[in-house]
C-alpha positions in Angstrom: 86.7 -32.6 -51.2 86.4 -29.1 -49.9 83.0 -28.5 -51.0 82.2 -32.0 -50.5 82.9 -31.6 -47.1 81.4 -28.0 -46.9 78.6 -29.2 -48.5 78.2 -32.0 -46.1 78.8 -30.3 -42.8 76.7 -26.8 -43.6 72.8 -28.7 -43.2 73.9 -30.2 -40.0 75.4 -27.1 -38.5 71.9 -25.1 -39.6 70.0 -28.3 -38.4 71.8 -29.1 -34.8 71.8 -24.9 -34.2 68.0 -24.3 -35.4 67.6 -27.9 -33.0 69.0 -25.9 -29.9 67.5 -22.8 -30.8 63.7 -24.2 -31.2 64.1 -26.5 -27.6 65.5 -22.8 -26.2 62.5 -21.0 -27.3 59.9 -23.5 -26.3 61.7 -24.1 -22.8 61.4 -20.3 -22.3 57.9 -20.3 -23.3 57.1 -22.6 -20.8 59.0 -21.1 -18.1 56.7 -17.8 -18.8 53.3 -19.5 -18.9 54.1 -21.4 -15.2 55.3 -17.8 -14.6 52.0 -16.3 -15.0 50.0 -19.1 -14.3 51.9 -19.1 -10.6 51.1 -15.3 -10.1 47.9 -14.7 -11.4 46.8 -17.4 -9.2 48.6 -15.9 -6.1 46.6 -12.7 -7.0 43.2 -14.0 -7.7 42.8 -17.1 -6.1 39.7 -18.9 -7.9 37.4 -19.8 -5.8 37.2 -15.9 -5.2 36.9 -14.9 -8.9 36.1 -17.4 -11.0 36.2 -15.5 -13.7 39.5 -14.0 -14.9 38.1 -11.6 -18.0 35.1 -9.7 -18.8 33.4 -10.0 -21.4 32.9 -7.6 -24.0 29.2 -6.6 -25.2 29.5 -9.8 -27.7 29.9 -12.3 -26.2 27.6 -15.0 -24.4 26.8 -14.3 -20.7 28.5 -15.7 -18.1 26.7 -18.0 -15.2 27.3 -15.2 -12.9 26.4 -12.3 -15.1 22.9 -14.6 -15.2 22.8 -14.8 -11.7 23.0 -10.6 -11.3 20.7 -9.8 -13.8 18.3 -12.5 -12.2 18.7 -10.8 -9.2 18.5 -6.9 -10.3 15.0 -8.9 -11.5 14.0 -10.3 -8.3 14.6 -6.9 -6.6 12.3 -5.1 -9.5 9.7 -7.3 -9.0 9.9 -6.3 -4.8 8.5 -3.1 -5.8 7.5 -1.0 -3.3 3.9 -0.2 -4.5 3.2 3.1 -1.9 6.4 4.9 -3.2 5.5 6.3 -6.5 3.7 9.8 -7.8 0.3 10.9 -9.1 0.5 11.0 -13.4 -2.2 12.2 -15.7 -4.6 9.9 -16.7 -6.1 11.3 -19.8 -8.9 8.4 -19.8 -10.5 9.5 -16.2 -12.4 6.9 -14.1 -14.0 4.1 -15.6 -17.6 4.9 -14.0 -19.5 7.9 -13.4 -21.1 9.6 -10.7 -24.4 8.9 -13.5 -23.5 5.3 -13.8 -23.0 4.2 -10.7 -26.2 4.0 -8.1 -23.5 3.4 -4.6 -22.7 6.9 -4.0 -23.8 8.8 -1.3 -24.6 12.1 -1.4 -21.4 13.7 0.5 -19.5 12.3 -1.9 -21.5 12.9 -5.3 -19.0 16.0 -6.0 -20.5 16.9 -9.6 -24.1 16.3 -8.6 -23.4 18.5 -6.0 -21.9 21.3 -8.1 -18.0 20.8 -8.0 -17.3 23.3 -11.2 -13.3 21.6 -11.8 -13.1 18.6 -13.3 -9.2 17.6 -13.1 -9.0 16.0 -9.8 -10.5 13.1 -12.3 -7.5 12.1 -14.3 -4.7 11.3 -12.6 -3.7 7.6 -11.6 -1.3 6.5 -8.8 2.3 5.0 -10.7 4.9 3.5 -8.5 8.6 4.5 -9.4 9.8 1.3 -9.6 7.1 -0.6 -11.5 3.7 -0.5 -13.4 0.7 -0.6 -11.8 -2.0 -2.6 -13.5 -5.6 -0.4 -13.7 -8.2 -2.7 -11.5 -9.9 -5.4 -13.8 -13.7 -5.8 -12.8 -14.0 -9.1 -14.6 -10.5 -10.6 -13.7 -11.6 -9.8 -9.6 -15.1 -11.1 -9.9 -14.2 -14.1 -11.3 -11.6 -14.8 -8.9 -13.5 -14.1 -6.2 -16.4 -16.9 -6.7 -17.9 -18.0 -3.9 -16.2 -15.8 -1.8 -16.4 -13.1 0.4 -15.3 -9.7 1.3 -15.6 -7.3 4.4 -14.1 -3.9 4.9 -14.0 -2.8 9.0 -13.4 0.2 10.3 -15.1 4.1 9.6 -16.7 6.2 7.0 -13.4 6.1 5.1 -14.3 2.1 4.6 -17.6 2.8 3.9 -16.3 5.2 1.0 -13.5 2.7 -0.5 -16.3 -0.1 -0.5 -18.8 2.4 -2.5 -15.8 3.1 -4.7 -15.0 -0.9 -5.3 -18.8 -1.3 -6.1 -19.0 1.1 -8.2 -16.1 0.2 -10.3 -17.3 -3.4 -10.2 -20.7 -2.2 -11.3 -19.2 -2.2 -15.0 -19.5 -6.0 -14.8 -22.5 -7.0 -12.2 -24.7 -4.8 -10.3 -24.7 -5.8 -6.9 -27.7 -6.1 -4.6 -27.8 -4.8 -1.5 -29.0 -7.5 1.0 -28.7 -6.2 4.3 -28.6 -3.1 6.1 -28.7 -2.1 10.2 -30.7 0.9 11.3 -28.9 3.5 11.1 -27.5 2.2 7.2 -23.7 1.9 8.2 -23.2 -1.3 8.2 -24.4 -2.7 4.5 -23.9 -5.8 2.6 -23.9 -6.8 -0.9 -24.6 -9.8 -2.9 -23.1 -10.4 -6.6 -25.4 -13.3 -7.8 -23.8 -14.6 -11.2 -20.6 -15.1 -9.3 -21.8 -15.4 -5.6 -19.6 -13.3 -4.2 -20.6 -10.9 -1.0 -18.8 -7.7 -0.3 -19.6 -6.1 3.4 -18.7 -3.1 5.2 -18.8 -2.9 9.2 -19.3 0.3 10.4 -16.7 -0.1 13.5 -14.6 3.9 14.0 -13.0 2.3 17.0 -12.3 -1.7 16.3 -13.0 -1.4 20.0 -16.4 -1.8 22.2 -17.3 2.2 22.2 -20.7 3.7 23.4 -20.8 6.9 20.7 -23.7 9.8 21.2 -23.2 11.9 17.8 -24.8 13.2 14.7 -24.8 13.0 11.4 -22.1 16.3 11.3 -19.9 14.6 14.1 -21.3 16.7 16.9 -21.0 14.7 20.4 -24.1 14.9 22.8 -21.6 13.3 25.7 -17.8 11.8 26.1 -17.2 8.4 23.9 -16.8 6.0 26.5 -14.2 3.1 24.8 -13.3 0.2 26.0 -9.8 -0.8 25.0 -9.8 -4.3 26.4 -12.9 -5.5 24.6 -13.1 -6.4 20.5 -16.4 -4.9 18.8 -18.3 -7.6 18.8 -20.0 -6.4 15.5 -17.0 -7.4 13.5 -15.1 -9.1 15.5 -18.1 -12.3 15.7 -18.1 -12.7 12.1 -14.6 -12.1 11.3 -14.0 -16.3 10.4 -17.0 -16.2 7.7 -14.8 -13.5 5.9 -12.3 -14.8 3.1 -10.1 -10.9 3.3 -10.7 -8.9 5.5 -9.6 -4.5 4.9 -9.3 -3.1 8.4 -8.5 -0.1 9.8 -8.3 2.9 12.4 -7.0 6.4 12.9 -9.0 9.4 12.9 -11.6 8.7 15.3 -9.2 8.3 18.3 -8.1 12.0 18.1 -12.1 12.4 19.7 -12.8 13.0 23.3 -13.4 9.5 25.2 -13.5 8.4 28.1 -11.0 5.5 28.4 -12.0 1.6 30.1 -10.2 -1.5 31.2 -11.5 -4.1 33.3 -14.8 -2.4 33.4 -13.0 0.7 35.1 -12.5 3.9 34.0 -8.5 4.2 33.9 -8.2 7.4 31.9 -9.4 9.8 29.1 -8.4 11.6 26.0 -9.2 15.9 26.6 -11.8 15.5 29.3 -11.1 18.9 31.4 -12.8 18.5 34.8 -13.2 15.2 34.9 -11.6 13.1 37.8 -9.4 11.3 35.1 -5.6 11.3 34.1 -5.1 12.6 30.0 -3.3 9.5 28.6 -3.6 11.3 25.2 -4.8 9.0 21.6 -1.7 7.9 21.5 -2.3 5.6 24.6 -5.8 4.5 22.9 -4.6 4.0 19.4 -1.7 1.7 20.2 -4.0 -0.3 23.2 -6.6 -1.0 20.3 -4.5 -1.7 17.9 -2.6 -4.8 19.7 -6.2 -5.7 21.0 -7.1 -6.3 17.6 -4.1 -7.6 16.1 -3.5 -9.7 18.1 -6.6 -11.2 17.3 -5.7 -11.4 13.8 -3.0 -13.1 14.8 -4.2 -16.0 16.6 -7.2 -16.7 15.3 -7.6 -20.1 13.5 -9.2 -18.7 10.5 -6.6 -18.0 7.9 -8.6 -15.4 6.1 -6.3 -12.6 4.2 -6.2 -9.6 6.0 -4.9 -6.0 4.8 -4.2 -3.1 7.5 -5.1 0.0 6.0 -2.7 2.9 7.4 -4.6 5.8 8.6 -6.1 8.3 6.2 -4.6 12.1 6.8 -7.0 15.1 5.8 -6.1 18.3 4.4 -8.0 20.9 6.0 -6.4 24.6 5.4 -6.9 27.5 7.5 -8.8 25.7 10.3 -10.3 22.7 11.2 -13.3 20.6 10.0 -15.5 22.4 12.4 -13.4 26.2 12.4 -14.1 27.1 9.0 -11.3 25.0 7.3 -11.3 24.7 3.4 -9.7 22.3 0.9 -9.6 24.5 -2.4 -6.4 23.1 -4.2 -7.3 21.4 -7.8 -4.3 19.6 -8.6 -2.2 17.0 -6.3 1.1 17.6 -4.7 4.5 16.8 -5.8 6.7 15.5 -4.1 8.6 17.0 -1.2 5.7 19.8 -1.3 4.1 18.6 1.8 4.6 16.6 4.5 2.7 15.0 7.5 1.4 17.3 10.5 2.2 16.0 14.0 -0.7 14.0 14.4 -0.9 11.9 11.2 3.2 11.1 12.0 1.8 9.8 15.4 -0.7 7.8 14.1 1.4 6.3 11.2 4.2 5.8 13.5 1.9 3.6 15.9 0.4 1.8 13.4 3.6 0.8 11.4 5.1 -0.2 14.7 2.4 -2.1 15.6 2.1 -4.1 12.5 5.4 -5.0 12.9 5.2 -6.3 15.7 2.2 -8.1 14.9 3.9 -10.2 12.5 7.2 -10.7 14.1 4.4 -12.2 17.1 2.7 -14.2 15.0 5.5 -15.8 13.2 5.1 -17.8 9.9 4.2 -21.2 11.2 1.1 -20.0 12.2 -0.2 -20.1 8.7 -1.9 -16.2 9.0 -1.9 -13.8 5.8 -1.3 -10.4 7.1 -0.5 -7.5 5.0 -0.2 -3.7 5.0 -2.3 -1.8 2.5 -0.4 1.8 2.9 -2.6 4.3 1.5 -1.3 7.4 3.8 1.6 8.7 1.6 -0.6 8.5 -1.7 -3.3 10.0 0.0 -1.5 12.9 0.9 -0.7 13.9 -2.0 -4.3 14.4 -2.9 -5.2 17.5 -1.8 -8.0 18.0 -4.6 -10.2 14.8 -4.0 -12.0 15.8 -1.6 -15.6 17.2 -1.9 -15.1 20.1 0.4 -17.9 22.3 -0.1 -19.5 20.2 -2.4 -20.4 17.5 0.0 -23.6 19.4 0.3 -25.7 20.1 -2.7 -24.7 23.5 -4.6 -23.6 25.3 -1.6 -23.1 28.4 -3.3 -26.4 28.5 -4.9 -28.1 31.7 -3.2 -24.4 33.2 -2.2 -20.6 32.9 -3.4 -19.9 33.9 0.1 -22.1 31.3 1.8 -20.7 29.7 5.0 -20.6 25.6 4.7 -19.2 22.9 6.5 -16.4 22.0 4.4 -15.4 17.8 4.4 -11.8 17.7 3.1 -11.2 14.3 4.6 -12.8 11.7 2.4 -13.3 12.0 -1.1 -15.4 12.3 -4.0 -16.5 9.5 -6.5 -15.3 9.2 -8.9 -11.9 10.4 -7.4 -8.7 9.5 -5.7 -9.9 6.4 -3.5 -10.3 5.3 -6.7 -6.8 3.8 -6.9 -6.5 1.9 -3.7 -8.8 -0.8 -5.8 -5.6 -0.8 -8.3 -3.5 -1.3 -5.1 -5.4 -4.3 -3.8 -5.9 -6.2 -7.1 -2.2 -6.2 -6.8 -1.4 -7.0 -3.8 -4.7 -9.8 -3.6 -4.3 -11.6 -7.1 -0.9 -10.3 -8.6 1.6 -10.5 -5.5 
């Protein structure tokens, strides 16, 4: 009866205690998760973090780990295409002085005698991105039936010879129009009807100029900063993009005119004038023509080339100064003299401004094609000597004009073709 009873009373015991214990357990397990539920939302309130862990290199991605990795994508892809460094280009240029009939004679380096050879193979390689080499065929065929102008001074006239020639690869262009003095020139790609012009304009502005061939003045340029040079500025709506520009011409002695009056001059001693400096003539023109751009009703692409800096050593163009280096810069080795900062800093300022005027509903395509940095690094484009034809032929010690402002073909300006492909057909 004992055992019986023992036996009888020992399950239930174990059963009704293990009962108790088991609805203790779980009760305090419940108490723990509302417990840490209640805190960890105090401390990280979701709609602040939605997610509480990170995940380890395994697992699946998140929505927002999506979202940052499509953004890092979207900044990569906002590269900035003028921030970059000069990197050998063991190819070279894909035309030759030989193969191409454009290039005038200042710039035909090795016919001319130019005894180096490296200033040929390096290409322009933004830090942040590639930068596709120009394709001839891809940019003639999507410019069919279009057409192309390039304003400004001899700098344009050497970028167009440089496009032509590396177009040249595919189609020959012919050259269908010229004016008298062969500054102004237009060409005509049949197969694909596509014209490419370049309009000799230095000042964007009306200017009477008196000067030669070597950029000797017979009198003061006499500009008029309140009136558009008609020679571009007539045809700009046949134009499908346009590459303007300025700069270097303004740092010239001229007489300055508004209103038909003469209201001021840049270096004119004795002269009953007040110096207003370039400054005052660079930034006047380039809101003139600007502006222009801006409200006009054609809706044309336009690129503003920044100003072109030169690198003249131990003197100026006409006081015996040289350009004898044979490999570019790096960077931080040089930086802009007081005069190209001026001129940048106007013409980056006035851009601006330009588009903040003319505002997105206006439906005009304005962008800036900002060759200056790149272009200073170049210090061994240019054909210095060598624009004239072997200088040094009857004397090492010869005495020549040097020209270290534009540069030889094929060369450096080479690239800004790689730029405007980008910016035209890949942006």
């Amino acid at each position: 009866m004992a055992m019986e009873t023992r036996f009888n009373w020992n399950p239930w015991s174990l059963y009704k205690n293990n009962h108790i214990f088991v609805k203790l357990f779980i009760s305090v397990l419940l108490m723990g998760l509302a417990f840490r539920l209640f805190f960890s939302d105090s401390i990280q309130p979701i709609s602040d973090y939605p997610f509480v862990e990170k995940t380890g290199p395994s697992d699946p991605p998140f929505l927002g780990q999506t979202l940052e990795n499509e953004d890092q994508k979207s900044q990569k892809d906002k590269c900035d295409l003028f921030n970059g460094d000069w990197i050998p280009n063991p190819s070279g240029p894909i035309y030759t002085n030989e193969s191409c009939h454009v290039v005038e004679a200042h710039q035909n380096c090795m016919k001319n005698g130019r005894p180096d050879s490296g200033y040929l193979y390096w290409r322009w390689k933004p830090r942040d991105c590639e930068l596709p080499l120009f394709d001839a065929e891809r940019f003639l065929d999507s410019m069919r039936d279009k057409s192309w102008a390039f304003i400004g001074d001899s700098i344009s006239r050497n970028h167009v010879q440089s496009l032509l020639c590396i177009l040249s690869k595919v189609e020959e262009a012919a050259e269908v129009y010229h004016d008298k003095e062969y500054k102004s020139k237009r060409w005509h790609f049949p197969s694909h009807n596509f014209t490419l012009s370049v309009i000799w304009s230095p000042f964007l502005v009306k200017a009477a100029i008196s000067e030669d061939i070597n950029g000797v003045s017979t009198s003061e340029i006499q500009l008029h900063l309140d009136t558009l040079d008609a020679k571009w500025s007539d045809q700009f709506a046949s134009f499908d993009y346009v590459v303007i520009s300025g700069g270097e011409w303004f740092l010239k002695t001229a007489i300055y005119w508004e209103n038909n009056k003469a209201v001021g001059c840049h270096y004119c001693p004795g002269k009953n004038l007040t110096d207003l400096g370039f400054e005052y003539s660079y930034r006047k023109a380039l809101q003139l023509v600007l502006n222009f751009i801006t409200t006009s009703d054609h809706k044309g692409l336009v690129l503003f080339r920044t100003s072109t800096p030169d690198h003249f050593e131990n003197g100026e163009w006409f006081s015996g100064g040289t350009c004898k280096r044979t490999r570019p810069f790096n960077e931080g080795e040089i930086s802009l003299n007081d005069v190209d900062r001026i001129l940048r800093r106007i013409e980056l300022e006035e851009f601006n401004n330009a588009i903040a005027a003319g505002g997105s509903e206006t439906g005009m395509n304005l962008k800036l094609l900002d060759t200056t940095h790149l272009s200073l690094l170049r210090p061994d484009g240019h054909p210095g000597p060598y624009r004239q034809f072997h200088p040094f032929a009857e004397s090492n010690n010869a005495k020549v004009q040097n020209d270290c402002l534009h540069w030889c073909l094929p060369g450096p300006i080479d690239n800004w073709n790689d730029l405007i492909m980008e910016i035209v057909l890949n942006d």
